[in-house]
N, C-alpha and C positions, 0 to 999 in steps of 0.2 A: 303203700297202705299204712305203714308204722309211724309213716309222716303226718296222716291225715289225720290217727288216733294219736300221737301226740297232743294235734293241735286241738282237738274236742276236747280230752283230759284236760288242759292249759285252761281253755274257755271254762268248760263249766268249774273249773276250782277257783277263776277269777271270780266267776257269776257268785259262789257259794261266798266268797271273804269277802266280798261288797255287801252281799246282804246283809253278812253276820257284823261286818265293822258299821254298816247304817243303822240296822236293824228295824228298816221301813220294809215295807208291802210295796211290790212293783209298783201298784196305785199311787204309794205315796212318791217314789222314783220321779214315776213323768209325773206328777203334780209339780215336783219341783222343778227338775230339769224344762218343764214349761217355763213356771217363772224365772228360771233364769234366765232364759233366752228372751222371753218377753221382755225383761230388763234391759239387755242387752241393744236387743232394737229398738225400742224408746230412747235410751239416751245417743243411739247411732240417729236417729229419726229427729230428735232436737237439734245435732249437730246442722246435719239438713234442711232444717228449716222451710219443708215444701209447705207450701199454700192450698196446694189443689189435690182437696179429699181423694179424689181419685187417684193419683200418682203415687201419693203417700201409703194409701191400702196397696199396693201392688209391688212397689218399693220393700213394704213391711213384709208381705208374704215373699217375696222372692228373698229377705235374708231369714225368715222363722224356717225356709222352705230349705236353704244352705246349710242354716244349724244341725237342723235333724239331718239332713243328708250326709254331713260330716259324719255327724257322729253314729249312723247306721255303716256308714264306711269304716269306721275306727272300730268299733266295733265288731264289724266281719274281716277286719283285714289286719289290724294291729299283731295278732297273735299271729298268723301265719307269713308276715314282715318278720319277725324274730325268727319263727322255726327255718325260713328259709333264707335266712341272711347271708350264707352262702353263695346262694344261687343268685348271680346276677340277673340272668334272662327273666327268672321267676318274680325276683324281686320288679326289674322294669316293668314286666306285664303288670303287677298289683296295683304298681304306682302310676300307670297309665290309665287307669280307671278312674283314679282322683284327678288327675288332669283334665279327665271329661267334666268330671262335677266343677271342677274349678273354674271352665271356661264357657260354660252354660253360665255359670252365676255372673259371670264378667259380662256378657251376650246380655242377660236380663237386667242388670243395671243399668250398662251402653244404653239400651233402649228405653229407658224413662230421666236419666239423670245427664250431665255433663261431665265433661272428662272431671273436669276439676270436684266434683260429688260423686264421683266416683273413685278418687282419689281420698276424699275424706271415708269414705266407707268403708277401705283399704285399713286406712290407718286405725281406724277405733275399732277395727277386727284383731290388729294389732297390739293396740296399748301405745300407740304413738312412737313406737319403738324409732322407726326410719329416723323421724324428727329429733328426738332425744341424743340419737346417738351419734347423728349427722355433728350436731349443735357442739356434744363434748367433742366428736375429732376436730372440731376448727377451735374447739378453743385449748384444748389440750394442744395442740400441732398450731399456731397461729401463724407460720410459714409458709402453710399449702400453699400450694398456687393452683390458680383458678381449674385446670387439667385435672390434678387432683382432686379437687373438690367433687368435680362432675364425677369421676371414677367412684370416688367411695358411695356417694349418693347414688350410683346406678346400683351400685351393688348390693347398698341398702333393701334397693328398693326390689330390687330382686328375690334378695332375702323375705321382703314381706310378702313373695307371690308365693314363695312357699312355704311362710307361716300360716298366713291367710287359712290353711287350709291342713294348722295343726290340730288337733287332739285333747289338746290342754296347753294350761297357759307355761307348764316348763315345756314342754315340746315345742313352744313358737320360740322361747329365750335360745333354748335348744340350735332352734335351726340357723337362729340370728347366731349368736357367738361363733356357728361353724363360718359365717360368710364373714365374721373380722376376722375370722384365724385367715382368710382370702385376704383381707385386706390388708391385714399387717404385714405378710408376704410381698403384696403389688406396695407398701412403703418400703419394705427393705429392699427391692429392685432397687426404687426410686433413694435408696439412700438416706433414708429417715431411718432411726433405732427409736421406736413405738415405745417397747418399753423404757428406755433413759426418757424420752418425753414422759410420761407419766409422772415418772420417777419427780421428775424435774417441776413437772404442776403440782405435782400432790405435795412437793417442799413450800411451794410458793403458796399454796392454800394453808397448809398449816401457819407458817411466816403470817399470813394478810389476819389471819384466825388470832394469832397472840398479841400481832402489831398493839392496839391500842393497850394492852396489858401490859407491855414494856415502856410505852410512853407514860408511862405514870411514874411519880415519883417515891 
């Protein structure tokens, strides 16, 4: 019981310092948080490029349809993630709830889109995260071999199934960073030191950065 008035005290004081640091009317809230999301799916929707009004309207509702559903999930569940972060069991049940939302929204895309726009839909929920960061480990590490390559890319992309379905955009960085801290790990198996590579790129970008400033006389 002391558990569950914790987690209503938690809630309604977040409720009270969101209003008073916005200082909008619930009204003005989801006016916004509409157009954000509306935002959001338009520039996911250009990516796409669909032709056929139809597909396009149903595409649209099924991510306006994931936004809010996230965020009525984070919303009833964030808080009580914390108070029970102890609890493993408890914890797993919470987060098997988003697993449903998650793989319905995957089911409803599968069905209008192709793997590979479905993959682009992945990604701009993301921030392009997967891509970006793929892109610095090959070029920070330019040794990988091909084994490794596919390794960090799955992991990546792993990492995006379960941003996908963050809360906010430091909670997806969030979730990414925790899957290099996995991958820096499956390098040091493999015998790479992550950190001396960097160390070792970021000498050579400053070096390429001065180059022509010392070529001068």
């Amino acid at each position: 019981m002391k558990k569950y008035i914790l987690i209503t005290a938690i809630t309604l004081l977040s409720i009270a310092a969101f209003a008073a640091e916005t200082n909008a009317t619930p009204e003005q809230v989801e006016v916004n948080y509409t157009k954000a999301i509306e935002g959001r799916t338009t520039d996911i929707l250009k990516i796409l490029a669909l032709t056929e009004a139809d597909k396009t309207a149903k595409v649209h509702d099924a991510i306006i349809t994931q936004y809010r559903a996230l965020k009525t999930w984070h919303d009833e569940n964030d808080v009580k993630l914390k108070v029970s972060a102890k609890d493993t069991n408890a914890v797993t049940a919470i987060r098997a709830t988003l697993k449903t939302i998650h793989n319905n929204f995957i089911m409803k895309l599968a069905g209008q889109l192709t793997p590979e726009q479905v993959e682009q839909v992945k990604d701009k929920m993301t921030y392009n995260k997967v891509k970006v960061t793929y892109d610095a480990y090959c070029d920070i590490i330019p040794t990988l071999t091909d084994a490794q390559k596919t390794h960090i890319l799955a992991t990546l992309k792993e990492a995006r199934e379960e941003a996908m379905d963050g809360g906010s955009s430091d909670e997806k960085s969030a979730i990414f960073k925790k899957y290099k801290g996995r991958i820096a790990n499956y390098l040091s198996k493999e015998g790479i030191d992550e950190t001396k590579a960097r160390k070792e790129w970021g000498a050579q970008q400053k070096a390429k950065a001065g180059g022509p400033a010392e070529t001068k006389p």
